[in-house]
C-alpha positions in Angstrom: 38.6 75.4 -105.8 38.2 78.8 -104.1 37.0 80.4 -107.6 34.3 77.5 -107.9 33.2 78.4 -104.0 33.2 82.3 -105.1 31.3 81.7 -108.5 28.8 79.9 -106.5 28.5 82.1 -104.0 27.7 84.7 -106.7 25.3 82.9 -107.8 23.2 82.5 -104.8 23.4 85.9 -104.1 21.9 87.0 -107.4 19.5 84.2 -106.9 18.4 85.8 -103.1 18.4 89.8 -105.3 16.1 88.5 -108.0 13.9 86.6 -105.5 13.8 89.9 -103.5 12.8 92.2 -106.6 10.1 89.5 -108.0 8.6 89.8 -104.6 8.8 93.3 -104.0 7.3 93.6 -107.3 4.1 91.3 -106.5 3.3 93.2 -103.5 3.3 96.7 -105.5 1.1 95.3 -108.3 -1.2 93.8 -105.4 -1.6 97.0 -104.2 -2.1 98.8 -106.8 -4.7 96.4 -108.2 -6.5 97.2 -104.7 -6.4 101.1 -105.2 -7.7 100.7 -108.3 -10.8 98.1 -107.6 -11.3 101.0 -105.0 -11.4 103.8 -107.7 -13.4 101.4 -110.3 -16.8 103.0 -110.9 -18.2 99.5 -110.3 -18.3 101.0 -106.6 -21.3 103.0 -107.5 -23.4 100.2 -107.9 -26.8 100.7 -106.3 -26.8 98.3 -103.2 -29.7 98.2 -101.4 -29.7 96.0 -98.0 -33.6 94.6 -96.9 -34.8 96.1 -93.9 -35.4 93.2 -91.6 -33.8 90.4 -90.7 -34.6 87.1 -91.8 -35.3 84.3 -88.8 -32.5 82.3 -88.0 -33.9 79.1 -89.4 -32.4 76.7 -91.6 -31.3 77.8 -94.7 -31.9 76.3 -98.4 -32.7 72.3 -98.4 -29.3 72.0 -100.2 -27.2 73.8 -97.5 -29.2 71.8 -95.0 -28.0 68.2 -96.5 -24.8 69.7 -96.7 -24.3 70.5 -92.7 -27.3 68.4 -91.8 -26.1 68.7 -87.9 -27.4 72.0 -87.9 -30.7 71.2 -88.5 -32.8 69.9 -86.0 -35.1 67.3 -87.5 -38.7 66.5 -86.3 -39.4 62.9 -85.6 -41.8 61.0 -88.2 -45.3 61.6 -86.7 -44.2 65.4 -85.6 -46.9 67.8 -87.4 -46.6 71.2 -88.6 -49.2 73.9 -88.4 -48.4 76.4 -91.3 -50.1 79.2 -89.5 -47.0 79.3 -87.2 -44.9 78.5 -90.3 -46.2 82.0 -91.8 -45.8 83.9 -88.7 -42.4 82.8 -87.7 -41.2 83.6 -91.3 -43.4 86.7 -91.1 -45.1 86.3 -94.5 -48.1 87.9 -94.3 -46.6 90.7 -92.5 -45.0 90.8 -96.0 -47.6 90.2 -98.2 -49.7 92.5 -96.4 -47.4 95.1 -97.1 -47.3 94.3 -100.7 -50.9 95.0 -100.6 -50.8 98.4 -99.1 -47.8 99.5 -100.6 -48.1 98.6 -104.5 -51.4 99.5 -106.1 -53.0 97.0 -108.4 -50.2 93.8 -109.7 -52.6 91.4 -109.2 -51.1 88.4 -111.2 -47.6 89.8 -109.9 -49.1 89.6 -106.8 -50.2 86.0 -106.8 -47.2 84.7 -108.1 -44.9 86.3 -105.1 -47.5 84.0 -103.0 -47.4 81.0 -104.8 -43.9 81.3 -104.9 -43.9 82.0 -100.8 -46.0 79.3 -100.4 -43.5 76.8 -102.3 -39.9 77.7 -100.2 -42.8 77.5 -96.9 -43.6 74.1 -97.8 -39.9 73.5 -99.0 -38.3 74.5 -95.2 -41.6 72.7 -93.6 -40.3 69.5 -95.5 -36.9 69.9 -94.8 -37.7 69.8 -90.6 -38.9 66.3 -91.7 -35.4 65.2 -93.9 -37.3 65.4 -97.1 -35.2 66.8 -99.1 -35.5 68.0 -102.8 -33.9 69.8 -105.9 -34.2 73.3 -104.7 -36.4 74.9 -107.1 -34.8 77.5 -110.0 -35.7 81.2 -108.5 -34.4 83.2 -111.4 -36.8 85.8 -112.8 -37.8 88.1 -115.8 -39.5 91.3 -115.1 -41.4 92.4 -118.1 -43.6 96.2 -118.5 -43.0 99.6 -119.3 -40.9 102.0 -117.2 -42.5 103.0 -113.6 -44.3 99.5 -113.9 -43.2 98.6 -109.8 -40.3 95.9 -111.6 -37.7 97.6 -109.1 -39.9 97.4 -105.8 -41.1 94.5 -107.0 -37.3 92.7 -107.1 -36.8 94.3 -103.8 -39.5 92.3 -101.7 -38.9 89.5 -103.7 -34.9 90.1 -102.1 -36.7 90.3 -98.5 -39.2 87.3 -99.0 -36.4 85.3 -99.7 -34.0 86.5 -97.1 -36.9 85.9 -94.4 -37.5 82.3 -95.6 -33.3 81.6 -95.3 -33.1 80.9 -99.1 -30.9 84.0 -99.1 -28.4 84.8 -97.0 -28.2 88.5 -96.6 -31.4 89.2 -99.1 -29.5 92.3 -100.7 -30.7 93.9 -103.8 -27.7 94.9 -106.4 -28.7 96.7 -109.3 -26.9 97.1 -112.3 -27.1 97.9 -116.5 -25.1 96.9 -119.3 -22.3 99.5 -118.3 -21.6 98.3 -114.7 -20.5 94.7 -116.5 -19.5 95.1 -119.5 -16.1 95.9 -120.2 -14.3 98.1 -122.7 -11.3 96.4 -123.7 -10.4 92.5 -124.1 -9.9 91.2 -120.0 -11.8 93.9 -118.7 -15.1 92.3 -118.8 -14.5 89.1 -116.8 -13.4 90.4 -114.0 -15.6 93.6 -113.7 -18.8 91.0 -114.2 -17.1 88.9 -111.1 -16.6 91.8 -109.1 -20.5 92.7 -109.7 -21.2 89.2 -109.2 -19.3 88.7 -105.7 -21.1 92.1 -104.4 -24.7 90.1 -105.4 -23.8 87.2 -103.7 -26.0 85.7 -101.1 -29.2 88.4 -102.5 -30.7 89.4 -105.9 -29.1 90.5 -109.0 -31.5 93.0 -110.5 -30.3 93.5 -114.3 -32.5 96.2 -116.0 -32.5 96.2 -119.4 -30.8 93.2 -120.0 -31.0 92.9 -123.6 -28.7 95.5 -124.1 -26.0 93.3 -122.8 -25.9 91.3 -126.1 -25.1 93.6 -129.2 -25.2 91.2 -132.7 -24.5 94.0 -134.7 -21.1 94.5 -133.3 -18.6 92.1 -133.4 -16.3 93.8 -131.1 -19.0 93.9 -128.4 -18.2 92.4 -124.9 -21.6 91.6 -124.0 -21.5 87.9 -124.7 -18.8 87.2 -122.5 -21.4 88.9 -120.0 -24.0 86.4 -120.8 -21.6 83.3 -120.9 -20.7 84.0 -117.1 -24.1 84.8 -116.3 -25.1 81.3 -118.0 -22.8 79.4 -115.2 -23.5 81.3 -112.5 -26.8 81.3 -112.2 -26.6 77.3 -112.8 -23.7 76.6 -110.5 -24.4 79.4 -107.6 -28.3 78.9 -108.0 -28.1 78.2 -104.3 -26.3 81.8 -103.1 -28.1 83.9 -105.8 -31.4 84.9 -107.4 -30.9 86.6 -110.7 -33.8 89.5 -112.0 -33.6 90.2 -115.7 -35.9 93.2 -116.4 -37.2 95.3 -119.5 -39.6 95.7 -122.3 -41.8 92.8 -123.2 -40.9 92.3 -126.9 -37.0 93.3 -126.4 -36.7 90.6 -123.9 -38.4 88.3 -126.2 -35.8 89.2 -128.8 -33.0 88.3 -126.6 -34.6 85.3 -125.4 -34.5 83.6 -128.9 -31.0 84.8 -129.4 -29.6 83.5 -125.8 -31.6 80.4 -125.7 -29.7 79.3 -123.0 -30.5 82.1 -120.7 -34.1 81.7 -121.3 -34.2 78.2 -119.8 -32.7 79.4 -116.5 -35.4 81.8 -116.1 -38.6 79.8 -114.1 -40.2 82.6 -113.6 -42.1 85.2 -116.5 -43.7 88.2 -114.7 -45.5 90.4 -117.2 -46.2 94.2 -115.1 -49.1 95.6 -117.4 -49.1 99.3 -117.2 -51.6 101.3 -115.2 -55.2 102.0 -115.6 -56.4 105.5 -114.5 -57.6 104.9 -111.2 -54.5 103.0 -110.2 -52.4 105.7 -110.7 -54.2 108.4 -109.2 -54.3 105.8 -106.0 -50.8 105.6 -106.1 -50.4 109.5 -106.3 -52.3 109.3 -103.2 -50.3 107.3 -101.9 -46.6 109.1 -102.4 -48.6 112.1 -101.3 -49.6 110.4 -97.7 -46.2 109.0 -97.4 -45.1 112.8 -97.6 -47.5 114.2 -95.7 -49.2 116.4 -98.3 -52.9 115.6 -99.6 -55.2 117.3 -102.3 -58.2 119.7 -102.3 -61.4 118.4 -103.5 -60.6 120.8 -106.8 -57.0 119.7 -106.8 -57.9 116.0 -107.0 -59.9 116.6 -110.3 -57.4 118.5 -111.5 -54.9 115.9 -110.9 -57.0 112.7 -112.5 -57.0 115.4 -115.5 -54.2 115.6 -116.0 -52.4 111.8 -115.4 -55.5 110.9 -118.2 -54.0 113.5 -120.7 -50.7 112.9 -119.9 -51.6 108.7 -120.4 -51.6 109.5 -124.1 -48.1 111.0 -124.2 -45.3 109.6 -125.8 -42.9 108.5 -122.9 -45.2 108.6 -120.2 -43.6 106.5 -117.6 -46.5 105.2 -115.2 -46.0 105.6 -111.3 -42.7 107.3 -112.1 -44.4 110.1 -114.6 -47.2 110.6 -110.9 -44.0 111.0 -109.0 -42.7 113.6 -111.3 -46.0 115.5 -111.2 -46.6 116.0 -107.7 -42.3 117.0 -107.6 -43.8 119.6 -109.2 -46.8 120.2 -108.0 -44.8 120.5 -104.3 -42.7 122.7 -105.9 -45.4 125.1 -106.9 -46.7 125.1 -103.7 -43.6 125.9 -101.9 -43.2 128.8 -104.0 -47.2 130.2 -103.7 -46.5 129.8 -99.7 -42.7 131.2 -99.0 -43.9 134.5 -102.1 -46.7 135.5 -99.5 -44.4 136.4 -96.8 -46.7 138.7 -94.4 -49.2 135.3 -93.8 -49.7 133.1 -91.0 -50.2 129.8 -92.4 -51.9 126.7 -91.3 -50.6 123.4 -90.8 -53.5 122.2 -93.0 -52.4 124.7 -95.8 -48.5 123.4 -95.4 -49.9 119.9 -97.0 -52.8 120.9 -98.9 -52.1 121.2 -102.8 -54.4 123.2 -104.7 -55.7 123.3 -108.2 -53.3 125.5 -109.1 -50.5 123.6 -108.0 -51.1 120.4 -109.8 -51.5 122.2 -113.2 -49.6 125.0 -114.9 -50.8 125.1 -118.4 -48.0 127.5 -119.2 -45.5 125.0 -117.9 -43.4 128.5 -116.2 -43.2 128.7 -112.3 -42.0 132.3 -111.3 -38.2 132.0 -110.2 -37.6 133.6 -106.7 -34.4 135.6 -108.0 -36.5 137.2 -110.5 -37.6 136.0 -113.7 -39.1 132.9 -114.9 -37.5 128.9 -115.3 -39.3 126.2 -117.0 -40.4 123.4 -114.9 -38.9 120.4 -116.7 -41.6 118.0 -118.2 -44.0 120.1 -117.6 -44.6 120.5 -121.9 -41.7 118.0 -123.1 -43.2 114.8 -121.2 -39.8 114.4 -119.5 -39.5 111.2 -117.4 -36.6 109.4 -115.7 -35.1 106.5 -117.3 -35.8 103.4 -116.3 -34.3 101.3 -113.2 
């Protein structure tokens, strides 16, 4: 009898010790899985928060049915005047901007308003009860790099936030390496982890067709897509999905992932710039930075975006950008190399001839020597975002 009691007692003791261990175990792995989603490189994702704050209205038509005590309903013969509608949203505040900050986009442009106009008339009926099928939001961006796809998803981010479809109205960006994985059980979660950070904004996904890879069998990139697929069907209400790249690649991965294609309502095609529209928009990066052009530097500068229009890898706005990033940088040096002048305010901003063009494609280095300016002859231009 006392053997039995010690042999049990024995075994509830090792019972309690193994409990212990397993637990102590649990909370190490727990925290190391913590350090390391806190080392991942997913971290660097490119977050970008909108810059006002949507009203305090009610949110989507399917959130409002859900918690309809939150919403205070107008009685049957109530009216609604949309001019208030706009200006309590601020949408023409918005649109406005669009206008003055993004050069040409014209179609683009008329869908964002259409698409305004539709979640307007959405939240005016839901004041009413009317409630409907909250319409698809998910996007494709097509164009060439420097197009305005990027800024583009970005007011779309705030247009949505400001009209409560979104809840924050955040922009995440992110490529084929910030979800897809590199080894089997990797990709799941590090899609999830993007995916959770997205929530309640825009997930902007440039060059998206790189995600699926037929070629290689071993490629993770489907496993991308299927998540993606139920997502953007089951959280439609908490997130707005942007695919983005070139026309006829997206195409191509369209008929592939047919699936994908019918969650996307909305086609935007961003045609490159003419001439004009880009030398408007140089004008515009230089006001923004308080810098402007001579009358001689201005011809010199439509010269040179129209020869530069014919070379491979030109890049649009972005390829304007990285000329007058140049062009300052010439400037700078012409001024600081004259030290025994006074200079103007005036001649602080104004760019000269010389400035915008350099035919030799050599600035002189201040420690001596020369340094090539990059792009400059090689038609260097950032990759796309």
């Amino acid at each position: 009898m006392i053997n039995s009691v010690v042999d049990f007692s024995v075994i509830v003791g090792g019972i309690i010790v193994i409990g212990a261990v397993c637990f102590a175990v649990a909370v190490n792995l727990q925290r190391q899985e913590r350090a390391n989603d806190a080392a991942s490189p997913d971290r660097r994702l490119r977050v970008v928060l909108p810059t006002t704050a949507g009203p305090a209205g009610p949110a989507v038509a399917g959130r409002s049915r859900r918690r309809r005590g939150e919403v205070e309903l107008l009685p049957p013969g109530a009216r609604v005047n949309f001019a208030d509608e706009r200006k309590a949203a601020k949408i023409d505040e918005l649109l406005a901007a669009l206008d003055r900050d993004l050069v040409g986009l014209v179609p683009i442009k008329r869908k964002v308003e259409e698409i305004a106009s539709l979640l307007l008339v959405d939240r005016a009926r839901n004041k009413f009860g009317l409630t409907a099928p909250r319409p698809s939001l998910h996007m494709c961006f097509t164009g060439a790099p420097g197009t305005g796809k990027t800024t583009m998803a970005l007011r779309m981010a705030d247009l949505l936030h400001r009209l409560g479809y979104l809840e924050k109205g955040q922009l995440v960006h992110a490529m084929r390496d910030d979800l897809v994985g590199e080894f089997v059980g990797h990709t799941a979660p590090k899609t999830r982890r993007v995916l959770d950070r997205a929530m309640g904004g825009v997930l902007f996904i440039d060059e998206a067709y790189y995600l699926y890879r037929a070629a290689d069998s071993k490629d993770f990139g489907q496993e991308v897509i299927d998540i993606l697929l139920q997502v953007m069907e089951n959280e439609r209400d908490n997130l707005v999905v942007v695919l983005a790249g070139y026309k006829d690649r997206m195409e191509d991965f369209f008929t592939v992932n047919p699936g994908m294609r019918s969650r996307i309502a909305h086609h935007l095609d961003f045609a490159p710039y003419d001439l004009g529209e880009l030398v408007s928009i140089g004008e515009l990066m230089l006001t923004e930075a308080n810098y402007h052009l001579s009358p001689t530097a201005q011809v010199a500068f439509r010269d040179e975006v129209a020869r530069e229009m014919d070379q491979p890898g030109f890049a649009n706005a972005r390829s304007v950008r990285n000329d007058l990033d140049r062009a300052r940088l010439r400037h700078a040096h012409r001024i600081a190399a004259d030290t025994g002048r006074l200079w103007t305010r005036d001649e602080l901003m104004r760019l000269e001839a010389a400035d915008v063009v350099d035919d030799l494609g050599l600035v002189l280095n201040p420690f001596g020597g020369s340094a090539t300016i990059p792009g400059t002859a090689t038609g260097f231009t950032t990759p796309e975002r």
